[in-house]
N, C-alpha and C positions, 0 to 999 in steps of 0.2 A: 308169395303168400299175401293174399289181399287180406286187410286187417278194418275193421268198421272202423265208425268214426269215435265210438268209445274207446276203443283199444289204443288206436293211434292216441289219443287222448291221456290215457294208460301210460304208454309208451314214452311217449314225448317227457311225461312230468320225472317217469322214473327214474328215464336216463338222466335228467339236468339233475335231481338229488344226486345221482351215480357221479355225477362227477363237480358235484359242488354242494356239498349239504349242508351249506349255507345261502344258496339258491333260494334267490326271492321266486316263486312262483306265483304270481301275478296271474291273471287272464289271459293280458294280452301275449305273454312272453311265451308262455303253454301254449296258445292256441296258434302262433306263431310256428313254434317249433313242430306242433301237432300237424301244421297245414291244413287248420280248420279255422271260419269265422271264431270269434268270443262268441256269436249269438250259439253256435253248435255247442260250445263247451257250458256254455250257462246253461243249455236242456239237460245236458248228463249230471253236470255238476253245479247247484245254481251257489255253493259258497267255496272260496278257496280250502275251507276246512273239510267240506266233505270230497275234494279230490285229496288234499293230503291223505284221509283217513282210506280211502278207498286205495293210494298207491302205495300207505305201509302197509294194508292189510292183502296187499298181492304179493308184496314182499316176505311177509311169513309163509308163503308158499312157496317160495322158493327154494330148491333146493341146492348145496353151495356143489361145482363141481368136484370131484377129487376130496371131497370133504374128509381130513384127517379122522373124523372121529371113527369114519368106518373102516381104518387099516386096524384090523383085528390081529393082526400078527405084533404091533406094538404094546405097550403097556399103557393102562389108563393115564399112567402120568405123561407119558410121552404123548398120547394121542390131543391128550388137553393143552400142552403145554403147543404141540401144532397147531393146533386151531386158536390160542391167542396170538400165536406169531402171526397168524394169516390176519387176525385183526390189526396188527401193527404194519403188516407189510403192504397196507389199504396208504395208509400216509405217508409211507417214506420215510427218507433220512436230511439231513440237512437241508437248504434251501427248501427243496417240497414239504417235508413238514415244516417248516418255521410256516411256508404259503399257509398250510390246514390251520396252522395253530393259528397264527394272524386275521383268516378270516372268522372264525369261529368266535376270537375276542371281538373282531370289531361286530359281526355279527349280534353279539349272545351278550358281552360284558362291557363294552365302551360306553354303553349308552341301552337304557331302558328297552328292552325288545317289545316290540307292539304284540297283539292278544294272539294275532296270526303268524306273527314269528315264533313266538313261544311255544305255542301250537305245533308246529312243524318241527323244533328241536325237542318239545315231550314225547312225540309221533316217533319222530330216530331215536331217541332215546329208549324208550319203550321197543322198539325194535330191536336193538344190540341187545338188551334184556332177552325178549326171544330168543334170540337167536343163541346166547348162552346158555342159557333154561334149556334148549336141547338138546345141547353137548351133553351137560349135565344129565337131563334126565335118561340117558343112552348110558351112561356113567351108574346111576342108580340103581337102574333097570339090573345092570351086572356085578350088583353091591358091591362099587369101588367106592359110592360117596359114601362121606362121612355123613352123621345125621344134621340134618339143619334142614329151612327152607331153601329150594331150590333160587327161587329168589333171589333171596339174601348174598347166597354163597353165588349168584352171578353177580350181582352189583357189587361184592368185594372183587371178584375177579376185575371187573370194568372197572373197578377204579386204583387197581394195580396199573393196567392198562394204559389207563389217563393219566398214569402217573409217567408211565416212561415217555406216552406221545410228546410229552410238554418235555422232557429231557430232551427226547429228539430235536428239538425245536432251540434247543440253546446249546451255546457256542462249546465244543466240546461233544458235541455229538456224537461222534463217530469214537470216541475215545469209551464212552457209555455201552456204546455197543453190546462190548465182551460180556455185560454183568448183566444184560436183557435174559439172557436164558437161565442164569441164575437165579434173577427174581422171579421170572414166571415158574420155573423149578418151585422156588420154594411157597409160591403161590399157589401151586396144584399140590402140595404138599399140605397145606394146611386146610384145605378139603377133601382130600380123600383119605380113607381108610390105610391105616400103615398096612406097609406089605411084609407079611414074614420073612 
């Protein structure tokens, strides 16, 4: 499949967030990867903020594969309760998460984030939102949720979430494990609707 020079452009920035979202995406580093001059990528894109903006906003199109929320035969609590595992199972366990957490501090907290770093972590940030907001709203749709903004009740989820990654990441990890589906349990518990 031959792809234009947008796309590959597209392509190139998505994957380096995919596997580093704390990936400086630069010009040159994109246009490199893209296998296009900077002069090609500054026609599509003449600010690194409107490729960010344009590579989360192809990401809310995406649709995840095998996505838990659509096993209808589970219960709402379990369906949720898989799809924040699959957010946790993006970072790993030991060594690889301590890497996520490590670079995200040095990235985000060590030091002042410049206007286009922040930029790119409110851009992912806003995207995990997303993409919770659709669990949820699939949730609603089948009055499992409890009343509240959709919102809200993801950014408490995501910050249940951030809560364990950063467990992940200190020593004792794996010991933490067992009590992951616990708290996500009683995470989806206090958004939804009790069940008779």
């Amino acid at each position: 499949m031959t792809h234009s020079t947008r796309d590959k452009i597209l392509i190139a920035a998505a994957t380096m967030l995919g596997e580093d979202p704390t990936a400086r995406l630069s010009v040159r580093a994109v246009a490199t990867r893209a296998g296009v001059s900077t002069g090609s990528l500054r026609h599509f894109f003449p600010t690194q903020r409107a490729l960010i903006d344009e590579v989360v906003a192809g990401l809310h199109e995406v649709d995840l594969p095998d996505d838990p929320m659509q096993d209808l035969t589970r219960t709402p609590a379990e369906r949720l309760v898989a799809c924040l595992r699959l957010v946790l199972s993006q970072v790993g366990t030991g060594e690889q998460a301590r890497n996520h957490w490590g670079a995200l501090y040095n990235a985000y907290v060590a030091s002042p984030a410049s206007e286009d770093d922040s930029h790119v972590f409110l851009a992912l940030e806003q995207f995990a939102v997303h993409r919770v907001v659709r669990w949820l709203s699939a949730l609603h749709d089948e009055g499992a949720l409890a009343p509240g903004e959709l919102e809200h009740h993801a950014r408490f989820l995501l910050t249940v979430v951030n809560g364990l990654l950063t467990e992940r990441a200190l020593p004792g990890d794996l010991a933490r494990l067992e009590f992951e589906e616990r708290t996500l349990t009683t995470a989806a518990s206090a958004i939804l609707h009790r069940q008779p």
